[in-house]
Structures are given as structure tokens and as C-alpha cells.
C-alpha positions in Angstrom: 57.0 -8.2 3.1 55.3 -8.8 -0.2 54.8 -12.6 0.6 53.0 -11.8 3.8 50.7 -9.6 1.5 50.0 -12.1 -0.8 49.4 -14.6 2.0 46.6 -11.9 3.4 45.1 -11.7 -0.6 45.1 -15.5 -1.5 44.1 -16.3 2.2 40.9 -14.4 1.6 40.0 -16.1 -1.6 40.1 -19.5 0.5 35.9 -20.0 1.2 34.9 -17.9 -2.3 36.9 -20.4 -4.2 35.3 -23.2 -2.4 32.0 -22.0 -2.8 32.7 -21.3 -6.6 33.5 -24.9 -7.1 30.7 -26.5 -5.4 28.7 -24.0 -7.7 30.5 -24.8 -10.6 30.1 -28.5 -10.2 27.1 -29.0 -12.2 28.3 -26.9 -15.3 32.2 -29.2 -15.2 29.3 -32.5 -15.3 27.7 -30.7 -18.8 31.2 -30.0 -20.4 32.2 -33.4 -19.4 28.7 -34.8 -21.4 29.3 -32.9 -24.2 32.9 -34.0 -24.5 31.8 -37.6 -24.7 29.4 -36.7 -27.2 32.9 -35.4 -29.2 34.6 -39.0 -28.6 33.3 -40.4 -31.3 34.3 -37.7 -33.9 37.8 -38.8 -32.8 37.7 -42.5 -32.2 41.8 -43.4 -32.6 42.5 -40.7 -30.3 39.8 -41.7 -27.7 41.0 -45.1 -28.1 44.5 -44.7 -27.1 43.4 -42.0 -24.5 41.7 -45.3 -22.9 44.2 -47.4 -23.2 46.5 -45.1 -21.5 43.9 -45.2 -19.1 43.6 -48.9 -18.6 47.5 -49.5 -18.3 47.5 -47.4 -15.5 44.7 -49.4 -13.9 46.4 -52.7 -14.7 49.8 -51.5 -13.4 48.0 -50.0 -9.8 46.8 -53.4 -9.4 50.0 -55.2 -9.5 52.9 -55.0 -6.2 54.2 -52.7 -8.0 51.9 -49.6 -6.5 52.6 -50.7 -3.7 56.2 -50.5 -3.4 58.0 -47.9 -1.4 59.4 -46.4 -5.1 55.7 -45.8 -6.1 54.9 -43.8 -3.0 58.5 -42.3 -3.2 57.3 -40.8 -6.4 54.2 -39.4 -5.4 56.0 -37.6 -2.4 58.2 -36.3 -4.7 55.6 -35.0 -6.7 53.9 -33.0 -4.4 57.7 -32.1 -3.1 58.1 -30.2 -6.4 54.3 -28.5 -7.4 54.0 -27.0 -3.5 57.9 -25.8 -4.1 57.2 -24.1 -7.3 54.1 -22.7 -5.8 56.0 -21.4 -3.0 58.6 -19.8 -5.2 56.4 -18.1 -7.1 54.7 -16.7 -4.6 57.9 -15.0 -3.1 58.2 -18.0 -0.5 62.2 -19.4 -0.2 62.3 -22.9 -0.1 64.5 -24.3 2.4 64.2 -27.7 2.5 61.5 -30.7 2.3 60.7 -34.0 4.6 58.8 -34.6 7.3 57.5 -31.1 8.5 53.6 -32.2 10.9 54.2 -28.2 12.3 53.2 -26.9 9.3 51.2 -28.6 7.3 53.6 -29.4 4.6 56.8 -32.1 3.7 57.9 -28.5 2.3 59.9 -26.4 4.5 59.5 -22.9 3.3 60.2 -19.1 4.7 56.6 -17.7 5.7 53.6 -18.8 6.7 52.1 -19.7 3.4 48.4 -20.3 1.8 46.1 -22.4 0.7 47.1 -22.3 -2.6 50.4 -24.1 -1.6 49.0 -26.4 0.6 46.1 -27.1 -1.8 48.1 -27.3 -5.2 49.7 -31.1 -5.3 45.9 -32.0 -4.9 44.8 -30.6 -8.3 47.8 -30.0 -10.2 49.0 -32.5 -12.1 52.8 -31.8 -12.4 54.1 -35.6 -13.1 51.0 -35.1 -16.1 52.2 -32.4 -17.5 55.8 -33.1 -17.5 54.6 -36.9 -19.5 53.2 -34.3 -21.5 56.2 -32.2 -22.1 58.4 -35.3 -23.0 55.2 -36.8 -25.3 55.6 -33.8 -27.0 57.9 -35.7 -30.0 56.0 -38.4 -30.2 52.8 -38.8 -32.3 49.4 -37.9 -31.5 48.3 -40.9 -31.2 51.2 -41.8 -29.1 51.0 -38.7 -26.7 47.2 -39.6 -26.1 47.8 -42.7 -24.4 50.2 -40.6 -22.5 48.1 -38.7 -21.2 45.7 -41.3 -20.4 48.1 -42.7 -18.4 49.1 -39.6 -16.5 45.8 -38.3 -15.6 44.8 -41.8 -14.5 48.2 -41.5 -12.3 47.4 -37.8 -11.1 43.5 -38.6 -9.8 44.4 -42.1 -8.3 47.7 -40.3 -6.4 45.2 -37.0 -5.0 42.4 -39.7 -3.8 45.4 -41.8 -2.2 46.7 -38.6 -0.4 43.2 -37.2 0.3 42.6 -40.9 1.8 45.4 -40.6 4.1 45.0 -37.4 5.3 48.0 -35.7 4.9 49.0 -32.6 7.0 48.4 -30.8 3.9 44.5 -32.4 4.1 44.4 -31.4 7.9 45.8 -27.8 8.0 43.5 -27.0 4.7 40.2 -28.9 6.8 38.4 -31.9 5.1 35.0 -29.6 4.1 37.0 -27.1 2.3 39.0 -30.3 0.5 35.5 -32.0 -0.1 34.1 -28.3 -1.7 37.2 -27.5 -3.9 39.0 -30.8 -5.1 36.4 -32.4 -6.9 35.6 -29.6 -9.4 38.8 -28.6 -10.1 40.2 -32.3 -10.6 36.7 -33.0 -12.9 37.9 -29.8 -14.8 41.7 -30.6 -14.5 40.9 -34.3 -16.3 38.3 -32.9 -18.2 41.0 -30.3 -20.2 43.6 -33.2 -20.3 41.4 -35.5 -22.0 40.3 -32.9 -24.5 43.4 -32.2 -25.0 44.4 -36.1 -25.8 41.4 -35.6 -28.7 42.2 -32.7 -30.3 44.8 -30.5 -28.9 44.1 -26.6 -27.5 41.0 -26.3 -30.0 39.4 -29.1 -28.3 40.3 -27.7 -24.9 38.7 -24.4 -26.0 35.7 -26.1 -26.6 35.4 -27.8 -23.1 36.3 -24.4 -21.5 33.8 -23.4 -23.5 31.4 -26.0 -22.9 32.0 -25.2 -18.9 31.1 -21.3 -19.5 27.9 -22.3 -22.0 25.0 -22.2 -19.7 26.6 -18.7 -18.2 27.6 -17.4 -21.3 24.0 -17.9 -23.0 22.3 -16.8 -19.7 24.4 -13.3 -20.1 23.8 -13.3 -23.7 20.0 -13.6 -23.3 20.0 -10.9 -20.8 21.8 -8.3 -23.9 19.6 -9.5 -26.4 16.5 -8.6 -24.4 17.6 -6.0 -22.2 17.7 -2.5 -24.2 19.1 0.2 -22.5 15.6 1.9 -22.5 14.5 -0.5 -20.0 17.1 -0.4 -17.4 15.7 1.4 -14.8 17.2 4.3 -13.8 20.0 4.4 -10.2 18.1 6.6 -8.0 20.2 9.6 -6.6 
């Protein structure tokens, strides 16, 4: 079957990725500085990006985040981004709930991968749907939006990861330690570029994350001619 085969492929990416991210880790911290250094050239935006951000934050300290509605809603979250996942990679779903046997409240037909274990932890799917329904209101409007949701998405994954869902378990707590925090850094980090100044500014912090590589490769052209590559011995 072609799921099994993508299993095999995206199952074999599992430690590289991990690896990547922990590597990666110090170039997300610089595209994170230099985006603060852009906060100011947008100061409304910024502004309503952080009070997005502290509604949240007043809200998770009430009962209210603590009722069984607010941890309804983040089941149901990660109910729909590991079901997507598992469409997309050729997996039928066939149901959801509690499921300890295989790492997953999704019930799906295959074994799966990491990917779809891995996904509700970095994807923010309630975010981006805010997003999608912010999308007629104004800028300004849409940033607090977003404050709000990314707030939502990174308190909900450090809440799960806290717990230790089966998904945590089957996926092992070093890999979750490796590859979470990178890719929610860069996750939040596109979202709240995105709050200042749309997909240009998100350009730039992608941008910003490749810099150091991208001038290190550029460097290497400038000085390199071809005269001086040694030649491949037969």
C-alpha cells in the first residue's frame, strides 16, 4: 500500500528532523531578535498583537481554563489536525476517543508516523482557522487575533506536553524535547510577523531564519572561483 510506503519515508526522517531542529535553534532565536527590532516600525500592530496576547493570559487565569469545555476544545483540536494529517497521508479515519494502543485519541487505518502523532504539537489549527475568520476584519483587528490564538496554541502544546499524552509517549520525550521547541519558536515567530505586516513580513523572518546560512553560502561563491576547486580524483 502507498500509506505503508509513506510510513517507511516519513518514519526515516524522524531523528534528521530532530537533529535539524536542535541545530536550527539558535538561527529561530536571531530571526526572533531581529523581528523585535521590526516592532517598533509597526507599533499599532504590535500593540494589538499584545493585547491579543494578554487577553489570553487574563482569560487562562480565570475558572474558565479550567472547565471541562476548555479542555473539550483542545481535544478537539488535536482530534481534527492528526485527522487531516492522516487523510492526507492516505490514512482512513475511522473514528476518535480514547485509543492508549496506539498512541492517538485518533483511530485511523495503518500504523501511522510521527508526523501524525507529532502535528497537534506544532500546528496551530484553532490559530489558523481565528485567522481565516479574522480575515474580514481589519488589520488591526486581525492582529489581536492572532495574539490571542498563538497565545492559545503554545499554552495548549505545553499543557499536553505536560501531561504526557500517548501521543508524547509513543513519539518519546527526547525526540519531543529536540523538535517542539524549534518548530513552535518558528510557528509563533511567522504568526507574529504575520500580525505586523502580513506575508512580506513573514518573508523577512523566514528570511531572517536562513540569513546566517545564506551569507555563509554566499561568501563561499564570492570567494571560491572555479579555478580553485580542486579537482575529484578518478
Amino acid at each position: 500500500m502507498i500509506s505503508k510506503r509513506i510510513d517507511r519515508l516519513v518514519e526515516s526522517t524522524k531523528w534528521p528532523a530532530a537533529f535539524f531542529a536542535v541545530l536550527t535553534l539558535p538561527l529561530t532565536f536571531y530571526a526572533w531578535g531581529k523581528l523585535f527590532y521590526r516592532i517598533q516600525t509597526y507599533p499599532g500592530y504590535s500593540l494589538m498583537f499584545a493585547i491579543g496576547v494578554g487577553l489570553f493570559v487574563f482569560l487562562a487565569r480565570t475558572s474558565l481554563a479550567q472547565t471541562a469545555f476548555a479542555k473539550r476544545m483542545v481535544e478537539l483540536e488535536r482530534d481534527l489536525t492528526q485527522s487531516i494529517l492522516a487523510i492526507a497521508m492516505l490514512h482512513p479515519v475511522i473514528g476518535s476517543g480514547v485509543n492508549r494502543t496506539r498512541g492517538s485519541r485518533v483511530r485511523w487505518l495503518g500504523r501511522g508516523n510521527w508526523i501524525m502523532l507529532a502535528a497537534p504539537y506544532f500546528v496551530p489549527t484553532a490559530t489558523i482557522i481565528l485567522w481565516l475568520l479574522s480575515l474580514v476584519l481589519f488589520q488591526s483587528l486581525r492582529s489581536l487575533v492572532l495574539g490571542f490564538g498563538i497565545s492559545y496554541h503554545l499554552s495548549a502544546v505545553a499543557f499536553q506536553c505536560k501531561a504526557g499524552t500517548s501521543e508524547v509517549r509513543r513519539l518519546g520525550r527526547r525526540f519531543c524535547w529536540m523538535f517542539l521547541p524549534t518548530m513552535n519558536l518558528l510557528v509563533a515567530g511567522m504568526i507574529a510577523a504575520y500580525a505586523l505586516n502580513g506575508f512580506t513580513c513573514v518573508g523577512d523572518f523566514l528570511y531572517d531564519w536562513l540569513g546566517i546560512p545564506i551569507m555563509i553560502v554566499k561568501w563561499v561563491l564570492d570567494h571560491v572561483s572555479p579555478g580553485e576547486v580542486p579537482p575529484i580524483a578518478n
